[in-house]
C-alpha positions in Angstrom: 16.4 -197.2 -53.8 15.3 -200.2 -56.2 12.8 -198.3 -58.1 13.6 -196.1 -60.7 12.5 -193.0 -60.8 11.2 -191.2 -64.2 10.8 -187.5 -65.3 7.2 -188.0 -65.8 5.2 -191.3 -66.9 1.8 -191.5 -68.1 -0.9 -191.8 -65.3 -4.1 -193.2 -66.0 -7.0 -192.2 -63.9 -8.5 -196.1 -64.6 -11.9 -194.5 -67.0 -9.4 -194.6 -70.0 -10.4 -198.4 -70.5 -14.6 -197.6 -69.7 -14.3 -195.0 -73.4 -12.0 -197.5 -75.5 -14.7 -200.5 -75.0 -17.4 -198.5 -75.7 -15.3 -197.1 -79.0 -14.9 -201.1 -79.6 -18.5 -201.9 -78.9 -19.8 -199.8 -81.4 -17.0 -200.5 -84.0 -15.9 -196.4 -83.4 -12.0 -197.7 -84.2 -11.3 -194.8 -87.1 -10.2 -191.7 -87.2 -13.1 -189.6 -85.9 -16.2 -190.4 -83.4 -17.7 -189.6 -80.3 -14.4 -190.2 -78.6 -12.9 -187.4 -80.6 -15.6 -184.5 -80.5 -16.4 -184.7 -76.3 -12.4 -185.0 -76.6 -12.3 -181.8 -78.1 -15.4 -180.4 -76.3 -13.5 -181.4 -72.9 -10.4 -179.3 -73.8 -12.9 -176.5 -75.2 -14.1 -175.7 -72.1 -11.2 -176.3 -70.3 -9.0 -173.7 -72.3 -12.2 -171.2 -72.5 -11.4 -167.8 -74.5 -14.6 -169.1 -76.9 -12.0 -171.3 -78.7 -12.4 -174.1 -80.6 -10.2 -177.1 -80.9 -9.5 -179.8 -82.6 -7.8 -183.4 -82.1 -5.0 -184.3 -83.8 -2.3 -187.2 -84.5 0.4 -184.8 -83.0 1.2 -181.0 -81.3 3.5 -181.3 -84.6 1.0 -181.7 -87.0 -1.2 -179.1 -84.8 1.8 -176.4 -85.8 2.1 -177.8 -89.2 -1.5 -177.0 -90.3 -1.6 -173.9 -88.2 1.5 -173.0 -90.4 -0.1 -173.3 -93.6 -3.6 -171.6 -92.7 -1.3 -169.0 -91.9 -0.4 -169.0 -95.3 3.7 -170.0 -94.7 5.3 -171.3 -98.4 8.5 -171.6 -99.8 10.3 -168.8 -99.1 8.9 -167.1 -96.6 10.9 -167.1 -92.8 8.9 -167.8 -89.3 9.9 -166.1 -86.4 10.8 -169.2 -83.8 12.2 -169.8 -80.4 16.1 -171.1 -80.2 15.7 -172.8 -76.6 13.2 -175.5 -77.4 12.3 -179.2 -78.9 13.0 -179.7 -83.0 9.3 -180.3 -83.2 8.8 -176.7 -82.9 10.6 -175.6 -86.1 10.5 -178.5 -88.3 7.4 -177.9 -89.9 8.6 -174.8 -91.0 10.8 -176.7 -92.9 8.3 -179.0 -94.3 6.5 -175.8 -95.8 9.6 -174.9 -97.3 10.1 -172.1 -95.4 12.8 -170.7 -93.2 13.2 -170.8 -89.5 14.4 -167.8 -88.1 15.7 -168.2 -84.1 15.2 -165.8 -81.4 16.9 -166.7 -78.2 15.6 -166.5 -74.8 15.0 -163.9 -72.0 16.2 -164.7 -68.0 12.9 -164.4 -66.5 10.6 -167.5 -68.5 13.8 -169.0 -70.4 11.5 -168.0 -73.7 11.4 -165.9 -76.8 12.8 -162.6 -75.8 10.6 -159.6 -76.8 13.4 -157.3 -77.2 14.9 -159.7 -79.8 11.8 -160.4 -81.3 11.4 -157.0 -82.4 15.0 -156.3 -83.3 14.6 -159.5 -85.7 11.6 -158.2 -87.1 13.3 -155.0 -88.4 16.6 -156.9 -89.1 14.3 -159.2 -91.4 12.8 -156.4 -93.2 15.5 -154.7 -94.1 17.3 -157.2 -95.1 14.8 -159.4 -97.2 12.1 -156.4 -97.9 9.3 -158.5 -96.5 8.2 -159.2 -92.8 8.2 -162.4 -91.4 4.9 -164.6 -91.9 4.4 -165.9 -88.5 5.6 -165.8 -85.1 6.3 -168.9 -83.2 6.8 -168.4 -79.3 7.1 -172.0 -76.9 6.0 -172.0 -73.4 8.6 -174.2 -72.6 8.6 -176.5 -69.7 5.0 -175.0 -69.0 6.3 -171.9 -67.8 4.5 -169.0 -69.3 6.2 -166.9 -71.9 6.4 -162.8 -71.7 3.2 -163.6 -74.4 1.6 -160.2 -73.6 4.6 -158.3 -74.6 5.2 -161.0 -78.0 1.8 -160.7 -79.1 1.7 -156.4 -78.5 4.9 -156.6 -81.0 3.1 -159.4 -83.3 0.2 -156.7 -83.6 2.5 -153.7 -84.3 3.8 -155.9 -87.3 0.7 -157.4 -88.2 2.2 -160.7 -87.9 -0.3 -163.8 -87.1 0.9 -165.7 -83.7 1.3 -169.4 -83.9 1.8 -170.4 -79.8 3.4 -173.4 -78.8 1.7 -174.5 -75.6 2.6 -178.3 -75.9 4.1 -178.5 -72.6 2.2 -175.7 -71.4 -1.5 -177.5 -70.8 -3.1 -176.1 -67.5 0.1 -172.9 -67.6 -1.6 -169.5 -67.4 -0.5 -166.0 -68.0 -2.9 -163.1 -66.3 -5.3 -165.8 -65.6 -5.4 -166.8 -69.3 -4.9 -170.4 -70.3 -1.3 -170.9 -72.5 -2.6 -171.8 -76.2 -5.3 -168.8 -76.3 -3.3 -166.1 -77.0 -2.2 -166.5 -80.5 -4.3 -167.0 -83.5 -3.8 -170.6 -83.3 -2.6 -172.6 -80.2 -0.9 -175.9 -79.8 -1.0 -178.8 -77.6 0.5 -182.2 -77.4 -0.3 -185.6 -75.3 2.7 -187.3 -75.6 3.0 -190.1 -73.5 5.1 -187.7 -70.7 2.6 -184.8 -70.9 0.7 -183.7 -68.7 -1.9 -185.8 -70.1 -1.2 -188.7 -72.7 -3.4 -190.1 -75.9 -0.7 -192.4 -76.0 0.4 -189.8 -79.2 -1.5 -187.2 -80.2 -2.0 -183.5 -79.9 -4.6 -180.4 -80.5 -5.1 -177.5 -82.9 -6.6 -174.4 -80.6 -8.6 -172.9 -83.2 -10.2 -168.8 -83.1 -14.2 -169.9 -84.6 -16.1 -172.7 -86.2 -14.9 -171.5 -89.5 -11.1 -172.3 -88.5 -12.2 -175.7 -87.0 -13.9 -176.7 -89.9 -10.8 -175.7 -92.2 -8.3 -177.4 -89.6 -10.7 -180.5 -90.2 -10.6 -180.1 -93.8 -6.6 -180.0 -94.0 -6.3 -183.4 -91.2 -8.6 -185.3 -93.4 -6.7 -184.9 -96.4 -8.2 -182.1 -98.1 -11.3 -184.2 -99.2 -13.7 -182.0 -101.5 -17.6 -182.4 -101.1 -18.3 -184.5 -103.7 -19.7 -188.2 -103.9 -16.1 -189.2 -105.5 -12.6 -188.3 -103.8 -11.8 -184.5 -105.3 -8.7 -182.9 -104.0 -7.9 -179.3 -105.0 -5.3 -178.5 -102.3 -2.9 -180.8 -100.3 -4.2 -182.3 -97.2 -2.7 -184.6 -94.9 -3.7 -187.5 -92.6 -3.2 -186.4 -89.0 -7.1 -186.4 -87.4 -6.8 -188.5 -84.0 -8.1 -191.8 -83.8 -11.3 -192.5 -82.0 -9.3 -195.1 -79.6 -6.8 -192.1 -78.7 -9.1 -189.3 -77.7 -10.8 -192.3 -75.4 -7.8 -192.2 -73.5 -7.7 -188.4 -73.5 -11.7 -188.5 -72.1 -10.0 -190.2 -69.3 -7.0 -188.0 -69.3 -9.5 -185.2 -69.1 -11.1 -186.6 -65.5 -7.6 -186.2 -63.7 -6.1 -183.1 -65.5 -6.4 -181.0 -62.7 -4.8 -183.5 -60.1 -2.0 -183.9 -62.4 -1.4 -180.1 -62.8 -1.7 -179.9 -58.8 0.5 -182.7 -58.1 3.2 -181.1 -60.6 2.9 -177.8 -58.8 3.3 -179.5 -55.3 6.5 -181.4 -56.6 7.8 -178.0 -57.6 7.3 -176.5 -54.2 8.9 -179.7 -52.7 11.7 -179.2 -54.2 11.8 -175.3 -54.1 11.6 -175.5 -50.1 14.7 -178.3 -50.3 17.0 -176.1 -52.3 16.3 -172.8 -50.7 19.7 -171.5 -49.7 21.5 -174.2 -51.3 24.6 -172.5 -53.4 24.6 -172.8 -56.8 21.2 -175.2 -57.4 18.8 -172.7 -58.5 15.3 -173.9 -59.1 13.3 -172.2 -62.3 10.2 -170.7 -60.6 6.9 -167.9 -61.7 9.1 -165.0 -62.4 6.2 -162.8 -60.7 2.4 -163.2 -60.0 1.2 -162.9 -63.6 2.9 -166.5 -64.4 1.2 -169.5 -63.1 3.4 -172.2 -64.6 2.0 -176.1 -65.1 5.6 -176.9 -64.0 5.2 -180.3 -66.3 8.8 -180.9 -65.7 11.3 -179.1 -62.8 14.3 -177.7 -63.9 17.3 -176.6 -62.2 20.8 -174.8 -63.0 24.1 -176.2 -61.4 26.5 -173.7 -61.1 30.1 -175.5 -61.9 31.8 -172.6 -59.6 29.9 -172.5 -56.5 29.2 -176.5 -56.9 32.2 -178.1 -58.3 30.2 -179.8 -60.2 28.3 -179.5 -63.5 25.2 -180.9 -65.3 26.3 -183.8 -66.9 28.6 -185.2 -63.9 24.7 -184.9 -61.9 23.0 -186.3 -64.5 25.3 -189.6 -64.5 25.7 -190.0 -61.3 22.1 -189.2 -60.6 21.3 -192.1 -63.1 23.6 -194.8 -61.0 21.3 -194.0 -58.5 18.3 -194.7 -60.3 16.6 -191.0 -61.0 16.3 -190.2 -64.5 17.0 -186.6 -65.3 17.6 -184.6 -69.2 19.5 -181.8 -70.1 17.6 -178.8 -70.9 17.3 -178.5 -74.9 19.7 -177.9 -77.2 19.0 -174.5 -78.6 17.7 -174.8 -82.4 20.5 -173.0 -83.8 23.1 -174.8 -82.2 21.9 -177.6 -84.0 23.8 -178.8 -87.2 20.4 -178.8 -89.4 19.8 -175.5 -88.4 23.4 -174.3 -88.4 23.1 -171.9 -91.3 19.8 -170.4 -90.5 19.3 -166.3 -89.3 19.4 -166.2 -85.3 18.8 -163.6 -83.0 20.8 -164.7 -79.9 22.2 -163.1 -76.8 24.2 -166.0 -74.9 20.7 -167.1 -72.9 19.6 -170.3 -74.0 23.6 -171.3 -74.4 24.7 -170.5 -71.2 21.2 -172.4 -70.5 21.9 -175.3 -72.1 25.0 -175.6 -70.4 23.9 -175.7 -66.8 20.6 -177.0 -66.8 18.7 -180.1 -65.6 15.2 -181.6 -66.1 14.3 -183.6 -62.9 11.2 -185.7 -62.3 7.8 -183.9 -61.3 5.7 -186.5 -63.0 2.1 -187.9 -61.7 4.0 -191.3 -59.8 7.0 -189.3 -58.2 6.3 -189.2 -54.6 7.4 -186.6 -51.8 9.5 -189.4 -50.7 11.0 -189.9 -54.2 11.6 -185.4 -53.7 13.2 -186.3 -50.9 15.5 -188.6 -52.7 16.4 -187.0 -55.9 17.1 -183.5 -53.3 19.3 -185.9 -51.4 21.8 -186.8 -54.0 21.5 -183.5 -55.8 23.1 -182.0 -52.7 25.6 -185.3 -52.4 26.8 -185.2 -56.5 27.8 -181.3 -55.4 28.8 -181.8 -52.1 31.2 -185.0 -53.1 32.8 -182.4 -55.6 33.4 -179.4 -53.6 34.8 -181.8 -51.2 37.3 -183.2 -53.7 37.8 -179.6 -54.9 38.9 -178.7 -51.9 41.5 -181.6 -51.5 43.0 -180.6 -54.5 
């Protein structure tokens, strides 16, 4: 194949270009205009729950300022997910606070609930004060067990912070990922589901929380005819230019999230009954995953093969694939840091593959990458077998 084929590039639906002229035609080229609030109003109504939002330089920024209207300073510890991007425990760091890592359950590959509340306890005991947030990911866009987080978050009286930047579109019981929590997160990076180039959201509960999001991404600008500042702010409101790319983002969301869906059955028919590729899938009928990117696990006994052997030769053959993440406390910065872990996200880590389910990968390009999945292993059991 000459092409090469990518886990998921940006797709424009071709009215990106119609909202940046008109942002250039009436000199709308800062940091707020009527790009950014039908931006917002778009992704209002598309996540429902009566929630507000608002557009922002990053889905990092978007936790970092739901972090500190949570109140998180130095010294206190957030609750996070192990199996996920830095992103989503970094700015605990930049409030001076401490990460603590939960590691994952088998069914969603997220935060595990029974974990979750052991570390609660654990924390309490040990430092005499609960945790200030709780950070689950619903990673890959599958759906995390949030009913069962956000029961123990309310036992505890601990705000939820949810981490829904691959999750746009994902829904648990029929309830858009990002709208469970206090405060929701989103991202469009360019390999979202939907891009602003950069950029990413704040789901918000009211007005009142929009208003203060606002306050905090324009750098904490007072009401006065002079610049006052009485608390920190920060520069992280999206750009008029951006959220005209998400207004055209907006007009294809739902042919994206279909198209990602019908990549993940492709490939989900292709692999049934194949030993040792397993395909990550809707645990049951409450999940309804975005599935922004496939994933599979390569069993090194029933394949011969493992991970990174597929993922090289995959990429001489022109199909660009990614390891799963890392989990955060593997991770050297994150080495001493409290962790909650039960061999999950590890054993995770150590099998699994992202494969291409982006807007431009074709059912012919399915066909493909299925193709030399099955050669990689089938080339290896071979040779196993010879020796």
């Amino acid at each position: 194949m000459d092409k090469r084929i990518y886990l998921c590039l940006a797709h424009m639906s071709g009215k990106e270009q119609d909202f940046i002229r008109e942002a250039f035609d009436t000199n709308w080229v800062v940091p707020l205009g009527p790009n950014v609030n039908a931006f917002e109003d778009d992704l209002k109504h598309f996540v429902g729950q009566n929630k507000e939002v608002v557009a922002l330089s990053a889905g990092t920024a978007a936790i970092h300022l739901g972090l500190i209207q949570l109140g998180v300073s130095a010294g206190d510890e957030v609750i996070c997910q192990s199996f996920t991007f830095c992103a989503s425990a970094n700015p605990v760091a930049y409030q001076g606070a401490t990460p603590v890592f939960i590691d994952s359950e088998e069914d969603t590959w997220n935060m595990d609930p029974a974990l979750l509340e052991e570390a609660i306890k654990d924390r309490i005991a040990k430092t005499g004060k609960k945790p200030k947030a709780i950070l689950p990911v619903h990673l890959y866009g599958m759906p995390a067990r949030i009913d069962e987080i956000c029961a123990i978050a309310a036992k505890y009286d601990i705000p939820v912070l949810e981490d829904a930047a691959e999750a746009l579109g994902s829904e648990f019981k029929g309830q858009k990922c990002g709208t469970f929590g206090t405060f929701g997160v989103l991202s469009f990076n360019g390999n979202k589901m939907i891009t602003t180039s950069g950029g990413g959201a704040l789901i918000v509960p009211d007005e009142a929380a929009k208003k203060q999001t606002m306050f905090y991404a324009t750098q904490a600008r007072e009401p006065f005819p002079h610049y006052q500042h009485e608390k920190i702010g920060y520069n992280y409101r999206m750009s008029n230019i951006c959220a005209g790319i998400g207004r055209g983002q907006m007009t294809v969301l739902e042919d994206h999230i279909a198209h990602h869906r019908h990549v993940h059955d492709l490939y989900a028919k292709a692999f049934e009954g194949v030993e040792g590729i397993t395909l990550k899938s809707n645990p049951d009928d409450r999940f309804n995953a975005n599935y922004w990117l496939s994933t599979i696990l390569i069993d090194p006994e029933k394949t011969g093969t493992n991970y990174d052997e597929v993922r090289v030769q995959l990429d001489a053959k022109g199909i660009e694939t990614r390891p799963l993440w890392k989990p955060m406390h593997l991770q050297p910065v994150y080495v001493n840091n409290p962790c909650y872990v039960n061999g999950v996200s590890e054993r995770l880590f150590n099998m699994g593959l992202c494969i291409p389910a982006g807007p431009w990968v074709t059912d012919e390009d399915v066909a493909y990458i299925v193709e030399q999945i099955k050669a990689c292993c089938a080339k290896s059991c071979f040779i196993a077998v010879l020796k």
